[in-house]
N, C-alpha and C positions, 0 to 999 in steps of 0.2 A: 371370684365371679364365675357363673357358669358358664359351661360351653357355649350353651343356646345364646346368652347375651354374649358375652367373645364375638358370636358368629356373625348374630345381630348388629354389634357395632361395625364390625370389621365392614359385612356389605353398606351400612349407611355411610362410613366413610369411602368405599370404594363410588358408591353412586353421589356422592359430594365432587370427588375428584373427577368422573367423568360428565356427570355436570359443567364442572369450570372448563373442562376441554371442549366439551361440543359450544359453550358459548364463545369462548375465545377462537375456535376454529367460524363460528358463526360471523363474529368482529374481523376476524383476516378478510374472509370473503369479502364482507361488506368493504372492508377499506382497498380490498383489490378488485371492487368489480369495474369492468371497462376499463382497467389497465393494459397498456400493451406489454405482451409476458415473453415475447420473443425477438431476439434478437432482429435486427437487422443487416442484413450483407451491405448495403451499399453503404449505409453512415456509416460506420466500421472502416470501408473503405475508402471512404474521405477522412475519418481521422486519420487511416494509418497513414494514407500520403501526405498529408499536412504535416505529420510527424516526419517521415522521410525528406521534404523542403527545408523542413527545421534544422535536422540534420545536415541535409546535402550542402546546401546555402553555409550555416555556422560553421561546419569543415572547412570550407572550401576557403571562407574568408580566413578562419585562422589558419589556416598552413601560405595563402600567398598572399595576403595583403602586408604591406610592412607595420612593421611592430610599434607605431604608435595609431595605426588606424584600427586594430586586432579587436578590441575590447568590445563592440557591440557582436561583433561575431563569436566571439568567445562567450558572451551572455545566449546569446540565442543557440549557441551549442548546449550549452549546461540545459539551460531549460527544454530544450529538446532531450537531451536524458532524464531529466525530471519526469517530463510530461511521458515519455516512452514506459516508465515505471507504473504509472498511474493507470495507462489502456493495457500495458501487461497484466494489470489486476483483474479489470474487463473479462481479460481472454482468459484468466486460470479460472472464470466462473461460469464460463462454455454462454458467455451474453455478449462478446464479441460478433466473431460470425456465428453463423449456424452448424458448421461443420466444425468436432472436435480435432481433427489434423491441421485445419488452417488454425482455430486459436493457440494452437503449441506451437506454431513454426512463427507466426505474429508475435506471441507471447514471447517466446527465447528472442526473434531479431530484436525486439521491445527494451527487453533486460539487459542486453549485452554489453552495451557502452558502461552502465554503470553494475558490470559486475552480477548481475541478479541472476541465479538460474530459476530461467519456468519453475520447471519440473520441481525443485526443493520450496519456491516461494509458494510454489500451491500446494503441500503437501502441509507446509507450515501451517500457512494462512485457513484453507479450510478447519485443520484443526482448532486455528482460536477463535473460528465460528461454531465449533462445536461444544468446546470449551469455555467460552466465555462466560463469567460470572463462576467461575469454578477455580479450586487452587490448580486444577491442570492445566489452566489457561497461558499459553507462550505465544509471542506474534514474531515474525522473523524479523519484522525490524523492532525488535528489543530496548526500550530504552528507560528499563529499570522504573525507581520509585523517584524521577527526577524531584521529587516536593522536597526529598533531604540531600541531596546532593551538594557537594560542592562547585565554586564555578570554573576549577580546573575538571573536576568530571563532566560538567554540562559541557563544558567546548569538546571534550571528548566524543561526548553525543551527539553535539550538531556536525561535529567534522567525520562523524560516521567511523571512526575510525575502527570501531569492531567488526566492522560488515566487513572491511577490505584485510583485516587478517582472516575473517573466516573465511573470505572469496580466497584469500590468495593459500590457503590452507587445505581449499577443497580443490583446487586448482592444480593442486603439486601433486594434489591426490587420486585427481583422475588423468592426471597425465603418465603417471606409473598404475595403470588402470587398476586403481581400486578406486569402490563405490563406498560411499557413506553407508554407515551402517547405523546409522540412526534415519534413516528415508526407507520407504517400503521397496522392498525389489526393481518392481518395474520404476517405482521416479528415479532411482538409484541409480539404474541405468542411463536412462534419460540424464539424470541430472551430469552424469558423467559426462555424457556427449556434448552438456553444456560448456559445462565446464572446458572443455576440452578447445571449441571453439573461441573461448574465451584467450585461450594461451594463443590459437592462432592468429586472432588478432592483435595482441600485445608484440609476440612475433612480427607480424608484417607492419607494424606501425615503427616495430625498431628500426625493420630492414629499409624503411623507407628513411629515414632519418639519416641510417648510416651510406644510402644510395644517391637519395634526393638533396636534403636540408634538417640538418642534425634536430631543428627545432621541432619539426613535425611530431614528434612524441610527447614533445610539452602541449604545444601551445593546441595540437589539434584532440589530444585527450588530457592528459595528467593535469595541465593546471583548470581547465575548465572541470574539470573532473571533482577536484579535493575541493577546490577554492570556493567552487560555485554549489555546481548540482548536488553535494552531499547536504550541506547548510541550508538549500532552499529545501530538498526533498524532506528533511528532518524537519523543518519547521511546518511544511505540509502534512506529515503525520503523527505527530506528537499529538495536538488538538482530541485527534478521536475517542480517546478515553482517557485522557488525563485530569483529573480531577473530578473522578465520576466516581458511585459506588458499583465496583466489580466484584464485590460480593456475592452483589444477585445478580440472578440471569434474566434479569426483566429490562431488555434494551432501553425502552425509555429512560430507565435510572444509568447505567451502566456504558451509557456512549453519547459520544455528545454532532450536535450537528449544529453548522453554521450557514446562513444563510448570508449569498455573498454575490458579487455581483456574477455578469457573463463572463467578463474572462477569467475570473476565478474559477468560476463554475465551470469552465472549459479546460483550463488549464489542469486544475487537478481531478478531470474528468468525475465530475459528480461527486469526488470524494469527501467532498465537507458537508452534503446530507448523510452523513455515516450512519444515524440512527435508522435514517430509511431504507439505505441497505443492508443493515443486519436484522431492518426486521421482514426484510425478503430479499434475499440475498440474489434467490433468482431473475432479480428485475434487469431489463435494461436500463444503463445508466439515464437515456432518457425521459423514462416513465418516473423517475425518481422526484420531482419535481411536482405531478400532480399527487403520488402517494406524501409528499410534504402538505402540500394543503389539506389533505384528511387527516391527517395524524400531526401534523405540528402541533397542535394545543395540547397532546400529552406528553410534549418532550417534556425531563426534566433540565436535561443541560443543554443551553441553546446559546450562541449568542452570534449577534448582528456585524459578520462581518470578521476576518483575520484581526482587523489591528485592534477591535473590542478585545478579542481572547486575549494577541501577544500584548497586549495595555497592560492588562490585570496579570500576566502571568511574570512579565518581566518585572515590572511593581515587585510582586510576591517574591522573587528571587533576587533583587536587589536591596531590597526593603531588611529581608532576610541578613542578608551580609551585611548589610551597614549593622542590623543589630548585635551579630559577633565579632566584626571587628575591634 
């Protein structure tokens, strides 16, 4: 072939490709015009205090109420770290508040309880928005090809149990201050400092235990901790792209969203529209919701609701083992 055609195809494919760009830049617009694109200070600051009651309240019950009244306050502690993991996500995407120093200091008190540093979870997390649909795609919370697992490794996953060697690995490791060397310098640092607060807290939850009431270690973190908040948090994020094709990087195909009621919708703070937020990432959690009614009819994986997904998925993994047993 000659040059002149070489050259010829090369620009009609180059003007094919930015074709499909300016129209798909075309279709964002349209599906974000009259979107609210910026954050809000104040709802931000009603969630985070709703989360802090969550907290305060659940504490308070499981350290002094006696030990057969404990158990709803132990629920509403766990779900309070749940739910604190969830607005943590918020704030790593600067749609929390408007100022990026308040969503890292929201962010880190956010993650604490259950071990998360800010600083490493965003460093993750944007990457598998960068990533996605690519074999370089990793998400910090990791939980494999669960479709072939077994259901001694599936309890492995719901009990989170890799998150808390890495938390307590990276913990040992910024307490004799070294940084991660797989985080970029500056989260590295940060993530340190999380980390670090982290031992301080484990720290004074002991001293309180060994000063106060021995139990305060269990029942005001550790067992609301393993028992609860890993199990609920894992089952709140499994969903987003499990059973999707992550092949391509065409969100529709590649994430899935659920439509669910308010306090779902509250509780895992907009996270079960996923499709809507990877397909603008920048949104506030609250615009998420009318960016659903323009674009839900081209989700591919959608379904109505947690216990529709956990229906067909526990089926599929139980279904499964009876057939090898």
């Amino acid at each position: 072939m000659s040059d002149a055609k070489c050259t010829t195809r090369r620009f009609l494919f180059m003007g094919t490709n930015m074709s499909e760009m300016h129209t798909a830049r075309a279709g964002r617009n349209e599906d974000l015009s009259g979107i609210r694109r910026t954050p809000s200070n104040t709802i931000f600051a009603l969630k985070f205090f709703a989360w802090g009651l969550m907290m305060g309240v659940g504490f308070w019950g499981s350290v002094t109420m006696p030990l057969p009244y404990i158990l709803p306050f132990q629920i509403l502690l766990a779900l309070g770290m749940v739910h604190g993991v969830e607005l943590s996500h918020q704030a790593l995407h600067g749609t929390a508040f408007s100022g990026r120093l308040a969503n890292r200091i929201a962010g880190a008190l956010m993650g604490l309880p259950m071990l998360v540093s800010f600083s490493a979870y965003r460093a993750s997390h944007l990457h598998h928005h960068r990533a996605l649909g690519t074999p370089a795609d990793r998400e910090f919370w990791d939980y494999g090809d669960i479709s072939r697992i077994s259901m001694r490794a599936l309890a492995v996953h719901f009990l989170i149990l890799k998150h808390y060697q890495r938390a307590g690995a990276n913990i040992f490791r910024a307490v004799t201050f070294r940084n991660d060397p797989d985080l970029p310098s500056r989260a590295a640092r940060y993530a340190g400092t999380e980390y670090r607060a982290m031992a301080v807290m484990i720290l004074a939850l002991v001293a309180a235990s060994i000063a106060i009431d021995p139990l305060i270690f269990l029942t005001g973190w550790l067992l609301p901790l393993v028992l609860i908040a890993g199990p609920v948090h894992a089952l709140v994020e499994l969903p987003e792209h499990h059973g999707c094709d992550r092949s391509t990087p065409d969100v529709f195909t590649n994430t899935r969203s659920i439509t669910s009621n308010r306090f779902m919708t509250w509780f895992t703070n907009g996270n079960n529209l996923h499709v809507e937020h990877h397909y603008q990432a920048g949104l506030p959690v609250e615009s998420l919701r009318t960016l659903h009614e323009r674009i839900g009819p081209r989700i591919v994986n959608r379904d109505q609701g947690y216990r529709a997904f956990y229906g067909r998925f526990f089926a599929e993994i139980f279904g499964r083992t009876a057939r090898t047993a």
